[in-house]
C-alpha positions in Angstrom: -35.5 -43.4 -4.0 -37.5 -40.9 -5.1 -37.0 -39.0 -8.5 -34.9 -36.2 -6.9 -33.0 -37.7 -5.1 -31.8 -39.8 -8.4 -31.6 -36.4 -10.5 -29.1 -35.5 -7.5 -27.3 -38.9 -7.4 -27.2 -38.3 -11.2 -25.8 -34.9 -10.9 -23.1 -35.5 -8.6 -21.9 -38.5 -10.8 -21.3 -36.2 -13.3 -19.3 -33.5 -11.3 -17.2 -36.4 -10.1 -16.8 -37.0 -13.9 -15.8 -34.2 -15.1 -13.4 -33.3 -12.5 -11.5 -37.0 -12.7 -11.6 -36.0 -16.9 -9.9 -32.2 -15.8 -7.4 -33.1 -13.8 -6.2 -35.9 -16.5 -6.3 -33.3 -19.1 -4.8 -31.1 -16.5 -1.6 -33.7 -15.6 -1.1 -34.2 -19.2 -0.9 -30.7 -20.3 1.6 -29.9 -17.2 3.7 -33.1 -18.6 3.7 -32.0 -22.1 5.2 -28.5 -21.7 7.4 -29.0 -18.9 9.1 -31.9 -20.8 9.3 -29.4 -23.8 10.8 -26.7 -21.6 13.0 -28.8 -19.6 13.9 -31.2 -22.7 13.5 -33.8 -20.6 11.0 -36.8 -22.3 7.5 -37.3 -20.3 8.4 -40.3 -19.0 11.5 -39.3 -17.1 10.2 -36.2 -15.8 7.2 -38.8 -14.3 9.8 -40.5 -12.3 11.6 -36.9 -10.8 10.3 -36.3 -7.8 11.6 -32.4 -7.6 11.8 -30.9 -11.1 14.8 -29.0 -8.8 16.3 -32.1 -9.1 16.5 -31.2 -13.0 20.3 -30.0 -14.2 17.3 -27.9 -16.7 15.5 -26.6 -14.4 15.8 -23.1 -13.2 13.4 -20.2 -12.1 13.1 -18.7 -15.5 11.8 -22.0 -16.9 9.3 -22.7 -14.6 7.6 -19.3 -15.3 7.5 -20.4 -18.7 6.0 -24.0 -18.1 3.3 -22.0 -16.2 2.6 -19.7 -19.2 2.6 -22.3 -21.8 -0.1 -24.2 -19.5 -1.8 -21.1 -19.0 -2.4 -20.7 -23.1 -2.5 -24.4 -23.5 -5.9 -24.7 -20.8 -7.1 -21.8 -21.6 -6.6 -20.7 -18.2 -5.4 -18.2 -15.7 -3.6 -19.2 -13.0 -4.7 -17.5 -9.5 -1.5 -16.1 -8.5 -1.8 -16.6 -5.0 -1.0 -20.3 -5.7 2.4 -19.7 -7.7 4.6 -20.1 -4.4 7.9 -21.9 -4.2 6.5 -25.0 -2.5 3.7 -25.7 -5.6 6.4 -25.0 -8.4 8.7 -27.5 -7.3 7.8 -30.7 -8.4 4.7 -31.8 -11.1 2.1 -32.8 -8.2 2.2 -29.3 -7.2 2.0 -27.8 -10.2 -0.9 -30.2 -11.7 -2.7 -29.0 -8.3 -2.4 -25.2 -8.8 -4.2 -25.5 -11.9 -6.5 -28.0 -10.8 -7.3 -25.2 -8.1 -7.3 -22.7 -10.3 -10.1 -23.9 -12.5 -12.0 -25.1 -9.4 -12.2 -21.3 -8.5 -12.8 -20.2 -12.1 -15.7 -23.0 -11.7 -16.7 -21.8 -8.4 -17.1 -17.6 -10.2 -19.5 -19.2 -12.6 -21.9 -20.8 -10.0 -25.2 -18.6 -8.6 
């Protein structure tokens, strides 16, 4: 192997990295505010499948979950993602701001 190829193999480690370290920052930054906004405790709202399945949930409440991630990360959510199918249970939230910084990423790169 010669020595680019290991600066590349070296390279890509790290992007795998740091994207395995962003979406666990992501995931517990969706957890913590959604359990303060729903007054639910983390580990509960880890078992709901739907947070629809919440007697706290409602509309209003998941707009502000998504702001208080927003100002928590730092980060803008695209809004093209906020549909009804990725606001309904924590997967799809932790992935709309997973994509979201993907695409921030993505603005950075030449």
């Amino acid at each position: 192997m010669d020595s680019h190829a290991i600066e590349q193999a070296v390279i890509e480690q790290t992007v795998i990295e740091q994207a395995v370290i962003e979406q666990a920052v992501i995931e517990q930054a969706v957890i913590e505010q959604a359990s303060t906004v729903l007054a639910v405790d983390p580990a509960t709202l880890s078992r709901t499948r739907k947070l629809t399945d919440l007697p706290t949930f409602s509309s209003f409440r998941i707009v502000d979950i998504v702001e208080r991630v927003e100002r928590s990360l730092g980060l803008e959510v695209d809004a093209a993602l906020l549909t009804p199918d990725n606001l309904h249970d924590l997967a799809g939230l932790c992935a709309v701001f997973l994509r979201s910084a993907q695409l921030l990423a993505d603005r950075g790169r030449p």
